[in-house]
C-alpha positions, 0 to 999 in steps of 0.5 A, spaced: 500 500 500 503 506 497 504 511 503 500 517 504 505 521 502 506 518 496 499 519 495 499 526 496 505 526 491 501 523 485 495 527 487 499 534 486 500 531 479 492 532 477 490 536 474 486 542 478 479 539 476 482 532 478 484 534 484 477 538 485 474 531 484 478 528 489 477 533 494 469 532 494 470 524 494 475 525 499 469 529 504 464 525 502 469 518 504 469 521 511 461 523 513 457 517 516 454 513 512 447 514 510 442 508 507 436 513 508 437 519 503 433 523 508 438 523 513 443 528 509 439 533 509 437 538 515 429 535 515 425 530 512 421 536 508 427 538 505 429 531 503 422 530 500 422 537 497 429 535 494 426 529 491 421 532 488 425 538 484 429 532 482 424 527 480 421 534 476 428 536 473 428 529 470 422 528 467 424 535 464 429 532 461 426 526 457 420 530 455 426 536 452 425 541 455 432 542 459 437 541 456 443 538 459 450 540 460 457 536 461 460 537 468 466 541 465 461 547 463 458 546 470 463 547 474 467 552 470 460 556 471 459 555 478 467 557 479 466 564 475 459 565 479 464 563 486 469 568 483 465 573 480 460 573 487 468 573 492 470 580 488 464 583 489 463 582 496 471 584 497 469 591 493 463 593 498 
């Protein structure tokens, strides 16, 4: 078994979104695990209300009228959203 150095070392290769990815994994490795998708949210009503708008968002999708977006576009967005929302707040 590699060491954690070693690790760390070939993690530090990676490009910055594979590291990202990693970093997400890494979190979620590391929080209880859960066999009921309500216990990850806050109240079973928000696990109900995230239920529905998925349900919703997917039969939108196979009726065509949302499109989908590869996960590159998406977080590239989400990134300029965070960065341009930062700058905001350190100018006021």
């Amino acid at each position: 078994m590699p060491t954690r150095e070693e690790v760390l070392k070939q993690a530090l290769e990676l490009s910055p979104e594979d590291r990202e990815i990693l970093q997400i994994q890494l979190y979620y490795s590391l929080q209880p695990d859960t066999k009921d998708s309500a216990e990850t949210f806050a109240t079973p009503e928000l696990a109900a209300k995230w239920s529905a708008e998925i349900d919703r968002r997917i039969a939108a999708y196979q009726r065509g009228d949302m499109k989908a977006q590869d996960s590159e576009t998406a977080m590239q967005e989400l990134r300029d959203y965070l960065q341009e929302k930062n700058q905001r707040r350190q100018a006021s």
